[in-house]
C-alpha positions as CSV (number, residue, x, y, z in Angstrom):
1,X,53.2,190.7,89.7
2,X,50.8,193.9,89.9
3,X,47.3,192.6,90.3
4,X,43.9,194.2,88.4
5,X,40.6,193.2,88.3
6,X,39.8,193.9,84.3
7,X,36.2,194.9,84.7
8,X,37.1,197.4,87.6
9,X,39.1,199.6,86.1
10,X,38.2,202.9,84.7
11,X,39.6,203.2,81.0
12,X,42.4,205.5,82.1
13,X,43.6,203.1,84.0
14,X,43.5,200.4,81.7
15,X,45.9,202.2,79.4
16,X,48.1,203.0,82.4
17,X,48.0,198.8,83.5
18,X,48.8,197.8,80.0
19,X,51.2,200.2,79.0
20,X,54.6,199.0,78.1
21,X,57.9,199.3,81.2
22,X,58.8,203.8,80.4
23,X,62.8,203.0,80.0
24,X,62.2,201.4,76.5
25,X,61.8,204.9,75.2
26,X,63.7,206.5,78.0
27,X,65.3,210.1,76.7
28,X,68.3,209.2,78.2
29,X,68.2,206.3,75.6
30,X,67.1,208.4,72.6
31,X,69.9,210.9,73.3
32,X,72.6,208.1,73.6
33,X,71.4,206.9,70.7
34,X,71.6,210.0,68.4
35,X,75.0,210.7,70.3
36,X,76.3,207.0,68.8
37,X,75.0,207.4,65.6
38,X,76.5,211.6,65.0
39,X,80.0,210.1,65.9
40,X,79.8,206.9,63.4
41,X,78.5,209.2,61.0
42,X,81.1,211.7,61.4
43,X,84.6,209.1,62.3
44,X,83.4,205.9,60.9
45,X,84.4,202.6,62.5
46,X,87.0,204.7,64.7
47,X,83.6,205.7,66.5
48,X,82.1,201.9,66.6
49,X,85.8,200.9,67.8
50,X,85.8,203.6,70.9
51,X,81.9,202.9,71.7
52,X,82.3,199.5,71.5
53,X,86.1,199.5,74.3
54,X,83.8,202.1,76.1
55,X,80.2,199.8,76.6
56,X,81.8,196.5,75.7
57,X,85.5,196.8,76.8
58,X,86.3,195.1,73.6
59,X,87.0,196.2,70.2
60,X,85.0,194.9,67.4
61,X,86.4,191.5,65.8
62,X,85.4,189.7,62.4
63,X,85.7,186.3,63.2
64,X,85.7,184.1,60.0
65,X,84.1,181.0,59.8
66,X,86.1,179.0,58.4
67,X,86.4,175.2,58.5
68,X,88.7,175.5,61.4
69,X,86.8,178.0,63.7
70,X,83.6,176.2,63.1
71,X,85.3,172.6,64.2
72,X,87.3,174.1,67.3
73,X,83.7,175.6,68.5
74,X,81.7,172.1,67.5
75,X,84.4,170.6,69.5
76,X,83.3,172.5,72.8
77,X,80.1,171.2,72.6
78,X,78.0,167.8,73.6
79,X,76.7,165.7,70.9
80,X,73.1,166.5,72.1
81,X,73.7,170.2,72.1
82,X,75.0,169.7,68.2
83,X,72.0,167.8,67.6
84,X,69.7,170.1,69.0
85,X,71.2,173.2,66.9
86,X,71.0,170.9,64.0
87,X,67.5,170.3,64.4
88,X,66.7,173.9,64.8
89,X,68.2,174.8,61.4
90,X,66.6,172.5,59.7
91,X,63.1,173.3,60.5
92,X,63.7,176.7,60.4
93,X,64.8,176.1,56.5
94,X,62.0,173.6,56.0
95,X,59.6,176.0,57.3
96,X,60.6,179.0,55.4
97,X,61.7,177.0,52.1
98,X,57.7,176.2,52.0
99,X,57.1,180.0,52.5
100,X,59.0,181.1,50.0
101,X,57.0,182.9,47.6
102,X,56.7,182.5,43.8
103,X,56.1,184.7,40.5
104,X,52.3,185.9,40.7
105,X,50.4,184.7,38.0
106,X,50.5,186.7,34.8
107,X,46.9,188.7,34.6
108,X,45.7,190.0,31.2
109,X,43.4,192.6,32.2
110,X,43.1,193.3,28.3
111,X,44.5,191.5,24.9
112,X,48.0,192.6,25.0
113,X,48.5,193.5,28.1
114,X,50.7,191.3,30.9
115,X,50.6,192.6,34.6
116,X,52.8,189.9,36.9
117,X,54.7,190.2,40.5
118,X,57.9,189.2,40.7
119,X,60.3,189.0,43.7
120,X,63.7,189.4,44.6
121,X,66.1,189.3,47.6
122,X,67.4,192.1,49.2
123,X,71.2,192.7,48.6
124,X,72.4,193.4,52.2
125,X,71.0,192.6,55.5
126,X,72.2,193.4,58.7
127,X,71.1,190.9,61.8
128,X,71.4,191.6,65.1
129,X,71.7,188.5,67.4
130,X,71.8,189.7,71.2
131,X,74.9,188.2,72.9
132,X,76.5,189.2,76.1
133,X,74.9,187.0,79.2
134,X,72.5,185.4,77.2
135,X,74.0,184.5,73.6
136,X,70.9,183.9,71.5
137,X,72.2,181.6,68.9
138,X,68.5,180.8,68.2
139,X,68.1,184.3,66.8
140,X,71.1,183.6,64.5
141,X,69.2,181.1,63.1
142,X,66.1,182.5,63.2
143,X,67.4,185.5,60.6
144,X,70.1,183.9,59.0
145,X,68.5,181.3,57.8
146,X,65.5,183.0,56.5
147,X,68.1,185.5,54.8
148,X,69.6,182.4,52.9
149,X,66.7,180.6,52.0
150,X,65.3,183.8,50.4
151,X,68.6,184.2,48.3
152,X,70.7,187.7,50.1
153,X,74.1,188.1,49.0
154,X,75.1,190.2,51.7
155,X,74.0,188.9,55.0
156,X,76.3,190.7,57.7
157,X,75.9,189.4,61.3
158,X,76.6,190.9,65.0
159,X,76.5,190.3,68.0
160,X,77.9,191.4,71.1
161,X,80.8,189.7,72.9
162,X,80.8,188.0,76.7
163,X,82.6,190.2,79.2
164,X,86.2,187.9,78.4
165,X,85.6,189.1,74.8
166,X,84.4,185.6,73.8
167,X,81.7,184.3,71.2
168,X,79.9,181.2,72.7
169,X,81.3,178.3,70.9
170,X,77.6,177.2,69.5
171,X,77.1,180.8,68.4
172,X,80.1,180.2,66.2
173,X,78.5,176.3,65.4
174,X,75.2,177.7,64.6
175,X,76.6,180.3,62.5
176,X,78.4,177.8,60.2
177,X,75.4,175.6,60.2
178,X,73.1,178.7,58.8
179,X,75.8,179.4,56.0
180,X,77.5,182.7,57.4
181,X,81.1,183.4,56.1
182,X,81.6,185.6,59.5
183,X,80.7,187.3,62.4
184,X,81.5,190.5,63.8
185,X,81.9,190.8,67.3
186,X,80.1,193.7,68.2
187,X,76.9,194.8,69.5
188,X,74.6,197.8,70.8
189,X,73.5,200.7,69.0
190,X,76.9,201.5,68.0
191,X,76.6,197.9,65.8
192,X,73.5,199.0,64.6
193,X,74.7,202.8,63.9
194,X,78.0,201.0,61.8
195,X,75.7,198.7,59.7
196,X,73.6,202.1,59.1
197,X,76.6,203.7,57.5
198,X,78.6,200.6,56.5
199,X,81.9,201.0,57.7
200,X,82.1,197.1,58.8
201,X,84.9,196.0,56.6
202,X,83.9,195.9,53.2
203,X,80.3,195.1,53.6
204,X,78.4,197.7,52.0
205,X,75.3,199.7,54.4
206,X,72.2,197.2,55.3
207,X,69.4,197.6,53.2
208,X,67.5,196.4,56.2
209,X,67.9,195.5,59.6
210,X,66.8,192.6,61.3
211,X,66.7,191.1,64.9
212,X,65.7,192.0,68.4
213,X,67.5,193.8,71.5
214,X,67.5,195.8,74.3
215,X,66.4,199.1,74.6
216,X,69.4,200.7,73.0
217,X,69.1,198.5,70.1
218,X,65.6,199.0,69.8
219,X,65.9,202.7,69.7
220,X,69.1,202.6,67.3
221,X,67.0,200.8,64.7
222,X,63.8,203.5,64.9
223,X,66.5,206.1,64.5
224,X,68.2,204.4,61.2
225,X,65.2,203.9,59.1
226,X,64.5,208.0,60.0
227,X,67.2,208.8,58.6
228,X,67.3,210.1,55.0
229,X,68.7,207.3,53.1
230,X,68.6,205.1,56.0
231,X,67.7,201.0,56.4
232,X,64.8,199.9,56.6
233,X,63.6,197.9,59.5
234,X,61.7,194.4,60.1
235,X,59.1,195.3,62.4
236,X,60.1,197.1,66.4
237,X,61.4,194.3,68.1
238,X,62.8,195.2,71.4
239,X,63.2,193.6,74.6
240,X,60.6,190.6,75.3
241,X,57.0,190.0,75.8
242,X,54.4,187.1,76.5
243,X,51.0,187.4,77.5
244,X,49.5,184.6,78.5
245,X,45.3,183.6,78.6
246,X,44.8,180.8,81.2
247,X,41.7,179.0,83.1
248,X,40.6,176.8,85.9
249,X,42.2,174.1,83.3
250,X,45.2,175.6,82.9
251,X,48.8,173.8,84.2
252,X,49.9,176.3,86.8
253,X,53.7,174.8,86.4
254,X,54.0,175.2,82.7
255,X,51.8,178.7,82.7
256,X,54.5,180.2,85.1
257,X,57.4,178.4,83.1
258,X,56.4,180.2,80.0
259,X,56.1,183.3,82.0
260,X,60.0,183.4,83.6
261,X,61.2,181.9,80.1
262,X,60.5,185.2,79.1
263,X,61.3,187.2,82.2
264,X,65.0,186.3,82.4
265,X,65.7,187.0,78.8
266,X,66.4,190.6,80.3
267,X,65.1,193.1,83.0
268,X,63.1,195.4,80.7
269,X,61.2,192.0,79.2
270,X,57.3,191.9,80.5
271,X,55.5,188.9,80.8
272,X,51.2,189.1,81.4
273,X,48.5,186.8,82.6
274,X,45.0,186.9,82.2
275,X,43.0,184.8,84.4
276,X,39.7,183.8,84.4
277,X,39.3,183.4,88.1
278,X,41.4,184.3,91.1
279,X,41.7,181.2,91.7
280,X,43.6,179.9,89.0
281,X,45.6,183.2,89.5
282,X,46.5,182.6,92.9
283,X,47.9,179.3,91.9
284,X,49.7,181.1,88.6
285,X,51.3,183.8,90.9
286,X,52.4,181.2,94.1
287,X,54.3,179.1,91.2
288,X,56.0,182.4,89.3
289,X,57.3,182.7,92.9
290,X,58.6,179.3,94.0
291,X,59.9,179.1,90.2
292,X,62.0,182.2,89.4
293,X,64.2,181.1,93.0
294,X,65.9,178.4,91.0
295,X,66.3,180.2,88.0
296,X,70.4,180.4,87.1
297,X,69.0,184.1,86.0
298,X,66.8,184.9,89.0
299,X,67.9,188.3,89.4
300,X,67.0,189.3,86.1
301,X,63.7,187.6,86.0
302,X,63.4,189.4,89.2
303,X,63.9,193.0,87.6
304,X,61.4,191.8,84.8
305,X,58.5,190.7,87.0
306,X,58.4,194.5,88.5
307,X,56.8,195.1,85.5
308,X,54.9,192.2,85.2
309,X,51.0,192.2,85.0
310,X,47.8,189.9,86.7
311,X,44.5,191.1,85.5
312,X,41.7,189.1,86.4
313,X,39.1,188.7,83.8
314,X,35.5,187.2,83.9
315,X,35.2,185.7,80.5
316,X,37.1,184.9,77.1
317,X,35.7,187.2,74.9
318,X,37.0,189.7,78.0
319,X,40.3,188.0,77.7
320,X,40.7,188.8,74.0
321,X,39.7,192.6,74.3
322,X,42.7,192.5,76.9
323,X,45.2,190.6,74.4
324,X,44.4,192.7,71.4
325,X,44.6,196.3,73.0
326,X,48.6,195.1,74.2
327,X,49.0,193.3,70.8
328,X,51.9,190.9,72.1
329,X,54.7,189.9,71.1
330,X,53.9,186.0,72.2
331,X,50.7,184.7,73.5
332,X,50.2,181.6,75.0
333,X,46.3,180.2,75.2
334,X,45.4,177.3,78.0
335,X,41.9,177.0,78.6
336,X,39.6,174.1,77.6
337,X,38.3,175.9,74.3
338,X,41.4,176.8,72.5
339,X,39.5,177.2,69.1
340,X,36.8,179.7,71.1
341,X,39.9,182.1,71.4
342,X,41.7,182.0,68.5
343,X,39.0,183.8,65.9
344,X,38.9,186.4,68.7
345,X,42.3,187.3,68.5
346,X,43.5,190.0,65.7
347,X,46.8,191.3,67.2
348,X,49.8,188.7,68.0
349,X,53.0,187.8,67.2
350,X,53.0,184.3,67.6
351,X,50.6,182.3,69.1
352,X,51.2,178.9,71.0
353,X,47.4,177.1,71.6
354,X,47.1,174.4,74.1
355,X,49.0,172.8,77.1
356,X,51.7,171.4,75.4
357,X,52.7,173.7,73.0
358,X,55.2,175.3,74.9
359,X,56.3,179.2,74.2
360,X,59.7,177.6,74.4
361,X,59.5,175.3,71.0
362,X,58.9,178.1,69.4
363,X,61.6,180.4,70.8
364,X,64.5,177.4,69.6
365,X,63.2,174.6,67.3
366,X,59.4,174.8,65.8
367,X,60.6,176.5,62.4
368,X,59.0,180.0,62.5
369,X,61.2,182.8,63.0
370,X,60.8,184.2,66.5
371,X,61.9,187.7,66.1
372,X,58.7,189.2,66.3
373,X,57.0,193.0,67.0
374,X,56.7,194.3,70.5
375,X,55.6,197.1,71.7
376,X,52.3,196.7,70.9
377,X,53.4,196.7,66.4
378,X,51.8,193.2,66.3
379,X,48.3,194.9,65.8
380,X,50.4,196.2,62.1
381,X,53.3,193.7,61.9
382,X,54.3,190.6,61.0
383,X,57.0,188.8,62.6
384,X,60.2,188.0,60.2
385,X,59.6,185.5,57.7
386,X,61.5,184.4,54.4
387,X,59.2,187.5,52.8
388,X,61.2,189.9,55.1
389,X,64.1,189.3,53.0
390,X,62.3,190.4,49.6
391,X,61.2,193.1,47.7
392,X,58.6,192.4,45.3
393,X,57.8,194.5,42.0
394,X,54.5,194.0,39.5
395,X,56.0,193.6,35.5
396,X,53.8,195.7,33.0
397,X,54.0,194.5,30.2
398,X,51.7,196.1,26.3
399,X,51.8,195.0,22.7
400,X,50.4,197.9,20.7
401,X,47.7,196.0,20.3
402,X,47.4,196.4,24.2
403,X,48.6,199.9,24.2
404,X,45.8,200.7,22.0
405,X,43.5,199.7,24.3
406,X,44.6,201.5,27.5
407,X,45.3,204.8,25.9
408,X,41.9,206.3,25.9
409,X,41.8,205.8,29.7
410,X,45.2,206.8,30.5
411,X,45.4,209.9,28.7
């Protein structure tokens, strides 16, 4: 981990320290992308077929999940597994379920006239679950689910295969559990450039698009929503970030857990700590070490932590500034005065306050939705909730008693 001293640096190089890894916007990225999405514009699914044999070495799949899918796939997996899953879906319904937003109240501003906001579901969404070497069932859940609760139609899921061509068996379970039909075995920007232009089976072209990824992904999505006619987005959400505020109190084991949790999701993830003495960094840093050598994924969390940041900072009001210039996607507080922080804070994606509330819960089983912005968007965006899955629109209604009484002004 690159180490800075906060107060030392001039505010040139403070940019430079907190600015996000350079591949995520990489031109060799944006012209792959535009490449991907002028050949699925032009040949259709033919284009998302060769892409996907060319990047994946598989061709894209709808696998139905039917009855018999869903129990071949529950049948691969432990009780406690099932259980776990199960638990994830339902707080993730229960959560959004009580988030789910009502009629407005109807406001008279004058006899005779109504004004009242109403909502309504979007008819197709398009969510990306990353799959590959790290099948993110969790983000299934964390979008489909959302998506049903809020009442979509069309909800039209993909996700990339394993290098065999295989879904993991509890993306398959956790699919049936969060009420999808199907999923289509596909991922990158060429998944992202077919639900664009809808040439996925029948499924008409996403309205929106929804879910994190990699760089690719990340940049397919910006390039959608600026097309003419093209999806709208849920917020950036590319690869992962977690900034973490720690003190003298702070668990060294646990801060350095959260940190590799989100270093070996992928190599262009960044992770962040913020210290409050060298101390407690030194002790942060020596952990993050001895750690990331047992990690099943340690090369990856290796590649991440190139990019990873230590800046040493003398207070928390200091700490905040820090937090609120990157604007992260996950930030973790331990120090003695969690409640000192929190009204400091203005840009965050999620925030997990105290020792025990791990970054983890919230990545699998809490209930919010953790596809949140990155890339610095959390000082504009929310992360996805049941309200990303709705359009809302205000009722006018005028007797001509009403009528009347607005005309003056109005003409």
């Amino acid at each position: 981990m690159k180490t800075f001293v906060w107060k030392e640096l001039s505010a040139a190089d403070r940019k430079r320290a907190l600015a996000r890894p350079e591949n995520r916007r990489d031109a060799r990225v944006i012209d792959t992308v535009k490449a991907i999405f002028d050949d699925v514009a032009a040949r259709g699914f033919d284009a998302v077929s060769d892409w996907a044999v060319k990047l994946d070495g598989h061709a894209p799949v709808e696998i139905t999940l039917d009855t018999k899918t869903v129990d071949a796939a529950r049948a691969q997996l432990s009780a406690e597994d099932l259980a776990a899953m199960e638990l994830a879906v339902e707080n993730v319904r229960a959560f959004q379920q009580a988030e789910l937003p009502q009629a407005g109240p109807q406001i008279a501003p004058k006899p005779g006239l109504s004004l009242q906001r109403v909502y309504r579901p979007i008819t197709t969404a398009g969510l990306y679950v990353p799959g590959g070497t790290a099948p993110l069932f969790s983000t299934l859940i964390m979008t489909a689910v959302p998506a049903l609760v809020a009442g979509v139609p069309n909800r039209i899921c993909v996700t990339p295969p394993a290098k065999d061509g295989s879904l993991h068996p509890m993306m398959l379970a956790a699919g049936g559990a969060s009420g999808l039909g199907s999923i289509w075995r596909v991922g990158g920007a060429h998944a992202i450039a077919a639900l664009t232009f809808g040439v996925l089976g029948d499924y008409p072209a996403a309205d929106k698009l929804y879910g994190p990824g990699n760089a690719y992904v990340a940049e397919a999505k910006r390039y959608a929503t600026e097309l003419s006619g093209g999806p709208a987005i849920d917020m950036p959400a590319g690869p992962s970030e977690l900034l973490v505020i720690a003190d003298d109190t702070a668990n060294a084991k646990l801060v350095a857990a959260d940190l590799l949790s989100q270093a070996e999701h992928d190599k262009d993830a960044q992770v962040i700590l913020l210290a409050l003495s060298a101390a407690i960094a030194q002790k942060i840093a020596t952990e993050v070490a001895a750690q990331v050598e047992r990690l099943p994924r340690a090369t990856i969390a290796k590649a991440s932590l190139e990019e990873a940041r230590l800046f040493i900072v003398p207070s928390l009001e200091d700490a905040a500034e820090v937090s609120n210039l990157y604007g992260p996607e996950h930030l973790a507080i331990q120090v003695a005065d969690v409640d000192a922080v929190i009204p400091l804070l203005t840009a965050a994606g999620t925030i997990f306050a105290g020792t025990y509330a791990a970054e983890t819960f919230g990545d699998y089983a809490a209930g919010p939705s953790h596809v949140l912005p990155t890339d610095g968007a959390a000082r504009a965006w929310d992360g996805i909730t049941v309200r990303s899955f709705l359009t809302s629109f205000v009722v006018q209604r005028a007797t001509r008693e009403g009528a009347a009484a607005i005309a003056p002004a109005a003409a």
